[in-house]
Every structure is written in structure tokens, then in C-alpha cells.
C-alpha positions as CSV (number, residue, x, y, z in Angstrom):
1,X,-15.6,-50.4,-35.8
2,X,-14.7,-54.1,-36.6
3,X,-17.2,-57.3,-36.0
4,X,-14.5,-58.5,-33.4
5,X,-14.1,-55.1,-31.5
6,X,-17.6,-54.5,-31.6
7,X,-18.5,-57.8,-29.3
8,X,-15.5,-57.2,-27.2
9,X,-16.9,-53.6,-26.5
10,X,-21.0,-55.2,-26.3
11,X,-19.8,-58.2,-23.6
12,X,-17.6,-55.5,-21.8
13,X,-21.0,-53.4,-21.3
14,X,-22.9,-55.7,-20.4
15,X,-20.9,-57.4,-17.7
16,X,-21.1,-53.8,-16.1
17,X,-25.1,-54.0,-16.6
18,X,-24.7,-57.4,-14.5
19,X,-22.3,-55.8,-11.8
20,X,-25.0,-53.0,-11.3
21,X,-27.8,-55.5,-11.9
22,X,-26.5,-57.6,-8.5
23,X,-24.4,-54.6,-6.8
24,X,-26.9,-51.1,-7.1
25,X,-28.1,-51.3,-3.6
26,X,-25.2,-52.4,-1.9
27,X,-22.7,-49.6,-3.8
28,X,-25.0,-46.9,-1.8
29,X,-23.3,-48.2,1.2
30,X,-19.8,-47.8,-0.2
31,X,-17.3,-44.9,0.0
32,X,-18.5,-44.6,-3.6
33,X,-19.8,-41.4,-5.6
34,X,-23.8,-41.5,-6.5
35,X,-22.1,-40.5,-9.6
36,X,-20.6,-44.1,-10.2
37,X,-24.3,-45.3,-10.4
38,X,-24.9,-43.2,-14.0
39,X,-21.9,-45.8,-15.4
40,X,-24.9,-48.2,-16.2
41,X,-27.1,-45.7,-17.9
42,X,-24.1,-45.1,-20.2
43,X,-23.6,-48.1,-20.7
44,X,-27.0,-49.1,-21.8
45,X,-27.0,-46.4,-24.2
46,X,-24.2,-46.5,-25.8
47,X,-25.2,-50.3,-26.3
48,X,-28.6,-48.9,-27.7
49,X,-26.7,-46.4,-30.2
50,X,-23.5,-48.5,-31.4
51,X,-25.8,-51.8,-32.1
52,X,-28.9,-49.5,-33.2
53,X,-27.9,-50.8,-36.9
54,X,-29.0,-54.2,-36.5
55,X,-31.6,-54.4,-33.8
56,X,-34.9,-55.3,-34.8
57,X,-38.2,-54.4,-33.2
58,X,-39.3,-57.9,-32.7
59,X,-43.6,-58.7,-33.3
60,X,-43.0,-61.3,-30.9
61,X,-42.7,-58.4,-27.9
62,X,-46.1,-57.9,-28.7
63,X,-48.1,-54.7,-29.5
64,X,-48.6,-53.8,-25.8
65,X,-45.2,-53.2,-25.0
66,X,-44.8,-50.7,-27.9
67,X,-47.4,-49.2,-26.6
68,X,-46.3,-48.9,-22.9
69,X,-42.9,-47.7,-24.9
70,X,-44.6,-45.2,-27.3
71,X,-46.7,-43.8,-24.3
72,X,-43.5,-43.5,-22.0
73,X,-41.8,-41.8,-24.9
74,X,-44.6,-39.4,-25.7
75,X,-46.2,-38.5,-22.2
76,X,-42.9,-38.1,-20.5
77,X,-42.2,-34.7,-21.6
78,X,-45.5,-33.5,-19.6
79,X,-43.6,-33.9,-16.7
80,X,-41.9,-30.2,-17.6
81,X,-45.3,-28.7,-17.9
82,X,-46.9,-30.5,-14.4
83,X,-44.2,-31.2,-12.2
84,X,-43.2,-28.7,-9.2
85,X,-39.6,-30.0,-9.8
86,X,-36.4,-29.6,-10.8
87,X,-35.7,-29.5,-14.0
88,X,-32.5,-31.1,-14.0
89,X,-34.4,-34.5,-12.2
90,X,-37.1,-34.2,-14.7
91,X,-34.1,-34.4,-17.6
92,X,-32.8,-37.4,-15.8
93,X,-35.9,-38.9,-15.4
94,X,-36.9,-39.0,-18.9
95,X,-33.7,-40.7,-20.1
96,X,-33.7,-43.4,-17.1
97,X,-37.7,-44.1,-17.3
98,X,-36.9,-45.5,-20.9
99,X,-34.1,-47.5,-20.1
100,X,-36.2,-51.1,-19.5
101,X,-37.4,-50.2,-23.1
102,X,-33.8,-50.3,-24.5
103,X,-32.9,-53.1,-21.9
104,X,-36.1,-55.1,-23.8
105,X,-34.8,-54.3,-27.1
106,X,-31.5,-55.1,-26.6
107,X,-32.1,-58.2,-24.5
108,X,-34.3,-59.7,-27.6
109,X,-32.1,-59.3,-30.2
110,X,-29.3,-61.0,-27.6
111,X,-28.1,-63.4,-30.4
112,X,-27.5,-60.4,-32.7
113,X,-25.5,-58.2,-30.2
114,X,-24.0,-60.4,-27.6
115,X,-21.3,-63.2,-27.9
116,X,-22.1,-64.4,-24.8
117,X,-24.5,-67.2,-24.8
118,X,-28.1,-67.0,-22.8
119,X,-27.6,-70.0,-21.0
120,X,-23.6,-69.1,-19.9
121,X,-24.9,-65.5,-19.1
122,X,-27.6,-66.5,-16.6
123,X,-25.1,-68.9,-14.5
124,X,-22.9,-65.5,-13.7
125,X,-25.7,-64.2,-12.5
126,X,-26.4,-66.8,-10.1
127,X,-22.5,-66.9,-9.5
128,X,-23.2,-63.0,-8.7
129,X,-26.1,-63.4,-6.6
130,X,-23.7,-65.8,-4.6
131,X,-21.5,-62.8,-4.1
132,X,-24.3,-60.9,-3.0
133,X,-25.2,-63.1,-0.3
134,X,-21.6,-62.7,0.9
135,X,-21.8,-58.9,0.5
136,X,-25.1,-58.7,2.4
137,X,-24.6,-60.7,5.3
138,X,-21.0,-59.4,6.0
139,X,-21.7,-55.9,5.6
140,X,-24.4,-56.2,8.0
141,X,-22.6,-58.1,10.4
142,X,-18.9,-56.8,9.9
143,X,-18.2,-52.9,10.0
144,X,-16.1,-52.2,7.5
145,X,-14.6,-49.5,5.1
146,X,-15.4,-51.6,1.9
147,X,-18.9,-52.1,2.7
148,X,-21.0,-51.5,5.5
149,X,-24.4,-50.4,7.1
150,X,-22.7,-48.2,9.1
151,X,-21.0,-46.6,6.5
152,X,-24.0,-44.9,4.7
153,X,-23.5,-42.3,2.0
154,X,-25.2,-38.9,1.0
155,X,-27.6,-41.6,-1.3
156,X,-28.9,-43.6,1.5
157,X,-28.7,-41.4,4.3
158,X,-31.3,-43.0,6.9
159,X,-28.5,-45.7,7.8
160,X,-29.4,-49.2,7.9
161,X,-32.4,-51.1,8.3
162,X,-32.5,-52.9,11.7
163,X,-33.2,-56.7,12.2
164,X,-33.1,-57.3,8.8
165,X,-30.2,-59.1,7.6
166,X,-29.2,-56.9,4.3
167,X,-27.5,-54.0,2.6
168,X,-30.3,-52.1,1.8
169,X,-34.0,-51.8,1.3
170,X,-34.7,-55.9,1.9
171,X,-36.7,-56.6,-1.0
172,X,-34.2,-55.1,-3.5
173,X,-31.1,-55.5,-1.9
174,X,-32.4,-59.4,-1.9
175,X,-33.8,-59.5,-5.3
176,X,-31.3,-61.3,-7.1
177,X,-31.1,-63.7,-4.5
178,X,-34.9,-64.4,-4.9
179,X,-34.4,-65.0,-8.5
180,X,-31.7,-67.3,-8.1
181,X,-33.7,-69.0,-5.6
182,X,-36.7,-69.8,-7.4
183,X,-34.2,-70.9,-10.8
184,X,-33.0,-73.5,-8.5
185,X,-35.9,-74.4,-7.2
186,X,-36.2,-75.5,-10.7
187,X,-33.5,-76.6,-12.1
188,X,-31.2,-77.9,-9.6
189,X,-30.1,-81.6,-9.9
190,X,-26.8,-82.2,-8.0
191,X,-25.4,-81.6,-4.7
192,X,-23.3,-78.7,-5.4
193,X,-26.9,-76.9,-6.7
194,X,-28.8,-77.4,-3.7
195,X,-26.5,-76.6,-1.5
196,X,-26.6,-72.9,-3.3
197,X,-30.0,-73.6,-2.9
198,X,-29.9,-73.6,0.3
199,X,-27.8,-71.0,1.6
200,X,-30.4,-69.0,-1.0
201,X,-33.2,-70.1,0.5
202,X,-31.7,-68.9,4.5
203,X,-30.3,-65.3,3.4
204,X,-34.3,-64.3,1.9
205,X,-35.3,-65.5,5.6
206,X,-32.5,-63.7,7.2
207,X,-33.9,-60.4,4.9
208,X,-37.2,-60.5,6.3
209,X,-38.5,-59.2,3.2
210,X,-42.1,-59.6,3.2
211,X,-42.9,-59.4,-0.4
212,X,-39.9,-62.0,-0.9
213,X,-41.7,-64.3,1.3
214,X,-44.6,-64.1,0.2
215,X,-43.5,-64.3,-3.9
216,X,-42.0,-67.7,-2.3
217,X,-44.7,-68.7,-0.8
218,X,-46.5,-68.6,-4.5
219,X,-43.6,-70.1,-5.8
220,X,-43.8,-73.2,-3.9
221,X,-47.6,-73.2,-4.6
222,X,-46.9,-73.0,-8.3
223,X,-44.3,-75.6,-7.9
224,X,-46.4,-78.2,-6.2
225,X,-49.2,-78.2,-8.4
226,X,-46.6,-78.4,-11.9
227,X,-44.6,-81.7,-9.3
228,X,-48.4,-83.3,-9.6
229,X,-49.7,-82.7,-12.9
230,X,-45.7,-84.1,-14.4
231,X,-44.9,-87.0,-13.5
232,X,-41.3,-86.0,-14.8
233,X,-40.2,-83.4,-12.4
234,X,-38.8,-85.6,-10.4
235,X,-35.8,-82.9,-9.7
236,X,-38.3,-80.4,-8.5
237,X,-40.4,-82.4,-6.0
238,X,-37.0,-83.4,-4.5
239,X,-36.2,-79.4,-4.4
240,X,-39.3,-79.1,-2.6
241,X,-38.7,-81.7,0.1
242,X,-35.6,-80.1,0.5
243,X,-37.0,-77.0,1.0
244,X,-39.4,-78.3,3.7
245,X,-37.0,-80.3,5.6
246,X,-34.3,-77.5,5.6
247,X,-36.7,-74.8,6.7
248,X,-37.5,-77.2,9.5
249,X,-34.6,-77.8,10.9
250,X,-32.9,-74.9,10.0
251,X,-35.5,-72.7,11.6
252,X,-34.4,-75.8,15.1
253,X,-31.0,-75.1,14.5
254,X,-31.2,-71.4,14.7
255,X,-32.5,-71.3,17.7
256,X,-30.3,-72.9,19.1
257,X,-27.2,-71.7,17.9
258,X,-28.5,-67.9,17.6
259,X,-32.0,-67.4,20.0
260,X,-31.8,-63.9,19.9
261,X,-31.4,-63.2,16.2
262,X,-33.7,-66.0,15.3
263,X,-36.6,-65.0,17.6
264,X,-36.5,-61.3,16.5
265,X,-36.6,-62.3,12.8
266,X,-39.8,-64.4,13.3
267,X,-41.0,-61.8,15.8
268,X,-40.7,-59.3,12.6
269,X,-42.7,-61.7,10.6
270,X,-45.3,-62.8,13.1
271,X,-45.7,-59.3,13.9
272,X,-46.2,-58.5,9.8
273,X,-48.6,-61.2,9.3
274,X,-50.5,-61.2,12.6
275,X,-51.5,-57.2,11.8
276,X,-53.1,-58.1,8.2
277,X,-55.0,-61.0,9.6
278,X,-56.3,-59.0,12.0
279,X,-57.2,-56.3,10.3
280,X,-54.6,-53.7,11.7
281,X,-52.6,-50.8,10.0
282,X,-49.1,-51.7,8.9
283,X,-47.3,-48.2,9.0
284,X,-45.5,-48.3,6.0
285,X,-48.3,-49.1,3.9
286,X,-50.2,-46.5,5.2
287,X,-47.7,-44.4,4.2
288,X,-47.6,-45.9,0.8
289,X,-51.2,-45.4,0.4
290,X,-50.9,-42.0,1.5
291,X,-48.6,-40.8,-1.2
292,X,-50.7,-43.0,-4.5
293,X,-53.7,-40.7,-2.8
294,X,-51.7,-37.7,-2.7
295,X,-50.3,-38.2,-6.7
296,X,-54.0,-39.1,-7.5
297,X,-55.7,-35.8,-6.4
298,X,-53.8,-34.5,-8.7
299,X,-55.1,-35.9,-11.6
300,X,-58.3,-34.4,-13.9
301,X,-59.6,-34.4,-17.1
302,X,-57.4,-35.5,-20.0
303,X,-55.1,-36.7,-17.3
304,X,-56.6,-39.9,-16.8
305,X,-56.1,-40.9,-20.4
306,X,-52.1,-39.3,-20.9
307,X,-50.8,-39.1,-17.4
308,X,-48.8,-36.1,-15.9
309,X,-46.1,-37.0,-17.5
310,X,-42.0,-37.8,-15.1
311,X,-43.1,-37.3,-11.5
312,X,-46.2,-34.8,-12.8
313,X,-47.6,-35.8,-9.9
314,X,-45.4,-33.5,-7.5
315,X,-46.8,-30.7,-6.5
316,X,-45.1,-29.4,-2.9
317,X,-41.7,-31.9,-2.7
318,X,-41.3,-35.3,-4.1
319,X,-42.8,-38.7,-2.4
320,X,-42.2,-42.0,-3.5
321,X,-44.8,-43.9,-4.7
322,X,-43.5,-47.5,-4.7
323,X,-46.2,-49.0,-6.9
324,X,-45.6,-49.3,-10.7
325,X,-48.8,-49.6,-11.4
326,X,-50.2,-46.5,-9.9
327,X,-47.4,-44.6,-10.9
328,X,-47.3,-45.7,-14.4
329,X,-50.6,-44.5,-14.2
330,X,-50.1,-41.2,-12.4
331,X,-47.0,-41.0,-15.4
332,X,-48.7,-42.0,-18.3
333,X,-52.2,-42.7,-17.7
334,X,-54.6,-45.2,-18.5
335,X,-53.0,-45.5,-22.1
336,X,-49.5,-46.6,-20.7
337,X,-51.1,-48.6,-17.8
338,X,-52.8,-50.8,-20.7
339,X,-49.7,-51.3,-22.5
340,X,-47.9,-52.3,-19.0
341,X,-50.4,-54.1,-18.0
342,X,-51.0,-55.8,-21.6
343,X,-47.8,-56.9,-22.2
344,X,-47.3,-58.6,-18.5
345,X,-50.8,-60.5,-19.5
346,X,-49.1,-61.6,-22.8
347,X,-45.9,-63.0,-21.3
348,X,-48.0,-64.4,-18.7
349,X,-50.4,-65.9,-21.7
350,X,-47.6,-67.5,-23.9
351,X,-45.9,-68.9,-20.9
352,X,-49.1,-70.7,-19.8
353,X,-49.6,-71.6,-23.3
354,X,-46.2,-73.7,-23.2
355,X,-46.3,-74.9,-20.2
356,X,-49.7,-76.7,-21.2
357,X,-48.4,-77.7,-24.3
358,X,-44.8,-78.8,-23.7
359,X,-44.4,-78.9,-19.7
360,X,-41.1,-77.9,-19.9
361,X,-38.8,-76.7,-16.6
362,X,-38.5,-73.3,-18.7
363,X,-42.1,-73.0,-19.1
364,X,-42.6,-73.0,-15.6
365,X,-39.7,-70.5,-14.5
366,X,-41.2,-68.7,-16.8
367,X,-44.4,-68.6,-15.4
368,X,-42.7,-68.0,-11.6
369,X,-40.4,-65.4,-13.2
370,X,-43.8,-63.2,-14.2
371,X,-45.2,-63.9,-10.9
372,X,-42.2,-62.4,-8.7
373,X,-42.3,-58.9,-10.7
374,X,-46.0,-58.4,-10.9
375,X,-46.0,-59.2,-6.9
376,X,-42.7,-56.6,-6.3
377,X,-44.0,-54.4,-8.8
378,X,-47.3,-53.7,-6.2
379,X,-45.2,-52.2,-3.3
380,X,-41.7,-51.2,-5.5
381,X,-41.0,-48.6,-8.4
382,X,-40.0,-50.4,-11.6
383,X,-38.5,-47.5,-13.2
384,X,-36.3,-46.3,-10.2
385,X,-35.3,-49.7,-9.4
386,X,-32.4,-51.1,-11.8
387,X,-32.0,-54.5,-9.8
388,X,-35.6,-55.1,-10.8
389,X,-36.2,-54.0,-14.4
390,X,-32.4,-55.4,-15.5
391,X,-33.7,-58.6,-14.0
392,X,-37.0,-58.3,-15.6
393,X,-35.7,-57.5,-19.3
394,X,-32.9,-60.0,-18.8
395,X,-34.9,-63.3,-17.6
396,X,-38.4,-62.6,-19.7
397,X,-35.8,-62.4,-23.1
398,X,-33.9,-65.2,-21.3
399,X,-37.7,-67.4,-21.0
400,X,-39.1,-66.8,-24.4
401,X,-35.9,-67.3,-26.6
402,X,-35.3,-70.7,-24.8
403,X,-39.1,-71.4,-25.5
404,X,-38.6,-70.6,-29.0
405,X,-35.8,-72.6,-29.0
406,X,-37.5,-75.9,-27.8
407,X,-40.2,-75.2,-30.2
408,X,-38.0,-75.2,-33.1
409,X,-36.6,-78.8,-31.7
């Protein structure tokens, strides 16, 4: 295959990695086959295996992440000796827990593979996440045969969630948004930008996803303290009056315009918050905590050091655990848990380092960008979730080739 066909064929893939990157969650309430979903693990391997010639295996990744990789690669196929499952799923499983490793790979060697620049790239996804926002809040208000909560497939049978303004699980189905949100925070500068910002900034409020809130709430923390140590981010302390003034008044305007929707959001949140100050059970981390216990009592011996291998854990039906750590883990044991762990600490290391040493609006993205996974990645599954670990690969490559790049200057 030619140079010229070749990046035809590499930009057509990944545009269809982007569409699921922003779209996964909302296609499940579609008329849409759970089929159409396995386009994007095609995709990303034949990506892996047409460019496999001229990828590198970067040192720069750091020797954690090869060993998160190696371990993923080696302990998965205990799965078929542990798990009480079907075969079939345990097949699957092992293909699509490697995928963030190819997405890694392919994502650092961007320059070699794509034609598509970094910088070009990461505006259609904010472009997309725009979409999304549109998507979310008209398919939740709007029944419809394109795209609806009411219109839920064999893939997300349950229906929708009530009160909370999204297609889908809020803190995936919101994700992108959140990203957006918090690389505007940053970097917006003009009136068309903040504007996005804000309309960002309302739909995670109208989501009511806790962890999204709260990973803002960080954000904004983070934020502040980088506005007072620079005396040059003069964009981002306007960004964050903005963000005051228009939660504010927004939060005014809503109630006045919309009481009823307004006080049941806050009522969700109040009602959130109010039961982990006070010390009360929130049912659906109970749950949560249920199932890490029930994956854990299955562990012994040389477990703790290899895992059980994909979903080794299931004994009598499958349970989610919706905690990367615990199920990378319950998957591949302490040894993959220190790679995982590792190479998050790294990428949280050499951000810090440059922010310190060239206070840069990229350093500190970066930084925020490494804060929003580790928080999502404590009550949602990395592997399972493609919004988040197509985000991940894509915006961690995104941070540290643009660091390298100012370095160079």
C-alpha cells in the first residue's frame, strides 16, 4: 500500500475512533446493532497491524506502562482457567482489555502514523463534544426515533436514568464534555470560546454526575492556585470569574425560568452530598463495595501477585466492579496494579516537573487531564469504558508531545 493511501486509510480510522470516542454511550440508545460498537475495535487493530512496521515502543512511556502492558498480556489468559464464564466473553475480553495499550502506542507515535496534526485533531473533538451536548440534552428531552431515552436497546435495557439530564450513565455519557470543559477552562481567550464554555460548564450541571462535579471542583482548585503563582495567566483567572459569575446567575435564572427541573437537580446533589457528610450509606456505593468484596474473596495465594486473569473473578454470574484499580488488581494482581499505578505517578511526575519549570497552559492541562481519570477511574471500569481510555491515550500523547515540543523551543 502507497504512502498516500496509507494516511488516507489511518485518518479514515481514526475519525471513526473519535465518533465512538464522543458517540459510544449515546449509540446504545439508537435503533443501532450492539454489533456496530465492534467497528472501533477493528478499527484500532487494523491501525495496530497496517502501521505495526514503523511504530516504535517509545522509552519516554516509561517502564511501568510496559509493565501494566506485559502483565495484561500475560495474566489475561487465566481468565479461561478462573472464570465461571463464557468462553466467548472471555475471548472478547482479552482482545478489548489490550486495546488502551495499542491506543498508547499508536497515539505516541502520532507524527509517524497520522496526517492529521495534534493540535487540529483535538479542536474536532471539542467540535464533537459540542455535538454531544446537542445529542444529550435533546434525546433526553425530545422522544425520538434517531435518538432517545425512551428508545433503549437490548444493550442498555434498564431505560433511562431519571433527573439526570443525559443519554446514558452521567459520568460517561458526559465525559467528553468534562474534558472539553476543563481545556477551556484553560485555554479559552475570545468570546466565541467562552461561550462554548459555558454551555459546557451548564450541561455537566444538568448531568448531575457526581464524580464530574467533583473532578471540577479540583479543577477549579488546581486552577486557582496555578492563576496565583503566574502572574501571566491572565486568560485563566478571567475563565474563572466567568465560571463564578455564570454559576451564579445561572443557577438565579434557572429557577426562574425552570423551578421544577432546577430544584430536583440540586435536590439530587444536596441529597448526594448531605449523606457523605453525614456519614450515611449512598446505595450505589454500597453496591459497588459489595461486588470489589465479592471479586476479592476470591483471591488466594499466587493470586495476589498474577491476578485471576479477564473477569477471574466470577464465580456464580458476572457483577461489575466499576473501579480500575480493584479490578486491575482482581485481573492482574499486584504486578499489573504497580505498572497502572506507576505509570499514572510518572505522567503525573513529568507534568509537575514542567509545570514548575516552564509554567506553561499545557503543563497545567496536563496536570488536570491526570486528575479527571485517576478520580473516574475510582468509581468507573477503564477497560470497559472506550469514552474514557480513547480520551485517556489521546490527551496524555496529546500533553507530553506538546511538552516535548516546547522543550525543544
Amino acid at each position: 500500500m502507497g504512502k498516500s493511501k496509507l494516511a488516507k486509510l489511518n485518518s479514515f480510522l481514526l475519525f471513526i475512533l473519535l465518533f465512538f470516542g464522543l458517540f459510544d454511550v449515546a449509540r446504545n440508545y439508537t435503533k443501532l446493532p450492539i454489533s456496530f460498537g465492534y467497528l472501533k475495535d477493528i478499527a484500532i487493530y487494523i491501525l495496530f497491524i497496517i502501521n505495526l512496521s514503523i511504530i516504535k515502543f517509545p522509552k519516554r512511556i516509561g517502564g511501568f506502562f510496559y509493565l501494566w502492558a506485559a502483565s495484561a498480556i500475560c495474566f489475561s489468559v487465566l481468565g479461561f482457567l478462573n472464570a465461571n464464564y463464557s468462553m466467548r466473553e472471555l475471548l472478547i475480553a482479552c482482545f478489548k482489555f489490550l486495546e488502551i495499550f495499542i491506543l498508547v502506542l499508536l497515539f505516541f507515535n502520532w507524527d509517524r502514523i497520522f496526517s492529521v496534526r495534534l493540535d487540529k485533531f483535538i479542536k474536532y473533538y471539542i467540535i464533537g463534544a459540542i455535538l454531544l451536548c446537542f445529542v444529550n440534552v435533546f434525546g433526553y428531552f425530545v422522544d425520538n426515533p434517531i435518538v432517545s431515552v425512551n428508545m433503549p436497546n437490548a444493550n442498555m435495557p434498564e431505560g433511562h436514568y431519571g433527573g439526570r439530564v443525559t443519554v446514558g450513565q452521567p459520568p460517561i455519557a458526559i465525559f467528553p464534555v468534562l474534558l472539553a470543559f476543563i481545556y477551556l477552562m484553560i485555554y479559552a481567550s475570545n468570546a466565541k470560546e467562552r461561550i462554548l464554555l459555558v454551555v459546557f460548564m451548564f450541561c455537566i450541571f444538568m448531568a448531575t454526575s457526581n464524580t464530574g462535579l467533583l473532578a471540577v471542583s479540583f479543577i477549579f482548585i488546581i486552577l486557582i492556585i496555578y492563576a496565583l503563582l503566574n502572574h501571566q495567566a491572565k486568560n485563566i483567572k478571567l475563565n474563572l470569574l466567568l465560571f463564578i459569575v455564570v454559576c451564579i446567575s445561572g443557577v438565579a435564572l434557572a429557577y426562574f425560568i425552570f423551578p421544577n427541573m432546577t430544584e430536583n437537580i440540586i435536590n439530587q446533589y444536596i441529597n448526594k452530598i448531605g449523606k457523605y457528610l453525614s456519614g450515611s450509606s449512598d446505595a450505589s456505593m454500597d453496591i459497588r463495595v459489595m461486588h470489589w468484596q465479592m471479586g476479592l474473596d476470591t483471591m488466594s495465594g499466587v493470586d495476589y501477585f498474577f491476578g485471576r486473569g479477564v473477569y477471574g473473578y466470577i464465580k456464580n454470574g458476572f457483577y461489575p466492579i466499576e473501579n480500575t484499580f480493584v479490578i486491575t488488581f482482581l485481573m492482574y494482581g499486584a504486578i499489573g496494579t504497580l505498572g497502572m499505578v506507576g505509570f499514572f505517578v510518572q505522567m503525573l511526575y513529568f507534568a509537575l516537573g514542567r509545570l514548575n519549570r516552564f509554567q506553561t497552559k499545557n503543563s497545567v492541562f496536563f496536570v488536570c487531564v491526570i486528575v479527571v481519570f485517576l478520580m473516574h477511574m475510582f468509581t468507573l471500569d477503564l477497560y470497559m469504558c472506550y469514552t474514557l481510555y480513547f480520551s485517556l491515550t489521546f490527551f496524555i500523547a496529546y500533553c507530553y508531545n506538546k511538552e516535548k515540543k516546547i522543550e525543544r523551543q
